[in-house]
C-alpha positions in Angstrom: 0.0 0.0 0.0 1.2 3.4 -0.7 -0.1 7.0 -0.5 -0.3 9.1 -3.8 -2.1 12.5 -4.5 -4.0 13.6 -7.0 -6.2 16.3 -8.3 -8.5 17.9 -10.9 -7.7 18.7 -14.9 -8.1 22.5 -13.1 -6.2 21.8 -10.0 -8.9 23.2 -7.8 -9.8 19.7 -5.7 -6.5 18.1 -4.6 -6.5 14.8 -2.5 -4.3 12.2 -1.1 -5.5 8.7 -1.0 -4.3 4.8 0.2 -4.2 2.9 -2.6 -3.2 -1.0 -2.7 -1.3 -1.1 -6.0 -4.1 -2.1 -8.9 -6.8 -0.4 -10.8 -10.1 -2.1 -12.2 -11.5 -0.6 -15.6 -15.7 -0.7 -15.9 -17.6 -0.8 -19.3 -21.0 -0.1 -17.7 -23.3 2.1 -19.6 -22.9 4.8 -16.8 -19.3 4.5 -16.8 -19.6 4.9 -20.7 -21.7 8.4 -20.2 -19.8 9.1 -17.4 -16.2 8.7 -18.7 -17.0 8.5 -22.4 -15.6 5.1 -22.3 -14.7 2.7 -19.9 -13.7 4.2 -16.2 -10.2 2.9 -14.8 -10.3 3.2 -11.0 -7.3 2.7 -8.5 -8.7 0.2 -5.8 -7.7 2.5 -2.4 -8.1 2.2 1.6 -8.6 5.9 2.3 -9.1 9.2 0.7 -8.5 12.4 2.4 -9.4 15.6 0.6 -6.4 18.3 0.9 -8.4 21.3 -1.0 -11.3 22.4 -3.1 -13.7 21.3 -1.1 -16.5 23.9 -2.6 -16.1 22.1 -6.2 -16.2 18.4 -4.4 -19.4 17.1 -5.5 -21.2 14.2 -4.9 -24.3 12.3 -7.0 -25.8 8.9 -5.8 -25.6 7.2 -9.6 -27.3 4.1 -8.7 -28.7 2.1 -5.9 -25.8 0.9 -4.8 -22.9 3.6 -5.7 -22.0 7.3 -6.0 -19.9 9.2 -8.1 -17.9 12.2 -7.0 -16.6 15.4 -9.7 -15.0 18.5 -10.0 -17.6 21.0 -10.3 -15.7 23.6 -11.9 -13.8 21.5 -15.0 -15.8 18.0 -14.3 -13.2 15.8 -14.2 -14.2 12.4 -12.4 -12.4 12.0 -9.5 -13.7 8.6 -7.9 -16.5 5.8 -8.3 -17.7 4.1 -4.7 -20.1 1.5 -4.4 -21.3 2.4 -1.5 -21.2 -1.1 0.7 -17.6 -1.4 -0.2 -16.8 1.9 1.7 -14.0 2.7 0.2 -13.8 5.2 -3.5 -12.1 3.9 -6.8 -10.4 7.2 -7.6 -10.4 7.8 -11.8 -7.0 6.9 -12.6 -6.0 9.4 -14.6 -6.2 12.0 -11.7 -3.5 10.5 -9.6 -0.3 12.4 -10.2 1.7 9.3 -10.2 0.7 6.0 -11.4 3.9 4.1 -11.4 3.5 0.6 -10.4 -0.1 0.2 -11.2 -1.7 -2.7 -13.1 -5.1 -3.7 -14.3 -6.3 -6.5 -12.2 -10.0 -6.7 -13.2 -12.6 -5.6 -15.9 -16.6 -5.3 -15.4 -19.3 -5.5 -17.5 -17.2 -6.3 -20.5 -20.0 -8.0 -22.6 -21.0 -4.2 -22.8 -17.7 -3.3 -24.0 -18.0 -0.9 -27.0 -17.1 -2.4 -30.1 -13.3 -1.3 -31.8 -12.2 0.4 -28.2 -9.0 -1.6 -28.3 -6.2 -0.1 -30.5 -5.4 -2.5 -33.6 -2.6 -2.0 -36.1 -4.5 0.1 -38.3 -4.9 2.8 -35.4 -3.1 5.8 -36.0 -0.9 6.1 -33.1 0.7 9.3 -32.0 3.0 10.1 -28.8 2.7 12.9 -27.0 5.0 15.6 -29.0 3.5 14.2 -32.5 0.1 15.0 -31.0 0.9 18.4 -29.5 2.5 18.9 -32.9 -0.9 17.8 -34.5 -3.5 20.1 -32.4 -1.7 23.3 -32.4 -0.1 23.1 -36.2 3.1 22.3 -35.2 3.9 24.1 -32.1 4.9 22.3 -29.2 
């Protein structure tokens, strides 16, 4: 188990949070509107807010879970089924995730159809794509 932080596309919410090391990714319909695609969620044992408070919201999405978001940008920041009592925080919040692996997958006879990358994807790294959005500048 190790601690990480995280935070917001904006940077308003920060947290830290107790996470065991794995991530889970969900191809539920919500997680599809919700994520606009599957959700990947670090597995954790605690989560401790640090700042932004005022944008932390909360929404019951289901029976059995809620969903928490930035208010002001709307990034995701965790999935919690509510029983387990502990949050799956959206992976791509954490500032650091070294180390992690995917361990399991839900709802994958929902699975859109062509979300894996094949050959003929047009793959880009990170400059090539910087390059591509802002006509060459980096």
């Amino acid at each position: 188990m190790s601690t990480r932080s995280g935070r917001c596309m904006c940077g308003t919410i920060s947290f830290e949070v107790e996470i065991t090391g794995d991530f889970s990714a969900c191809h539920c319909k919500m997680c599809q509107q919700w994520a606009s695609g599957l959700f990947m969620g670090v597995h954790t044992q605690g989560f401790r807010l640090t700042d932004g408070a005022d944008a932390f919201t909360r929404f019951k999405s289901s029976a059995w879970a809620e969903r928490a978001f930035c208010s002001k940008c709307g990034s995701n920041i965790y999935y919690q089924a509510v029983d387990f009592g502990h949050p799956s925080i959206a992976l791509g919040t954490l500032d650091d995730t070294t180390g992690l692996k995917r361990t399991h997958e839900y709802y994958t006879d929902l699975e859109p159809k062509g979300l894996g990358r094949t050959d003929e994807t047009k793959a880009m790294t990170e400059a090539e794509a910087v390059a591509f959005f802002t006509g060459g500048d980096a």
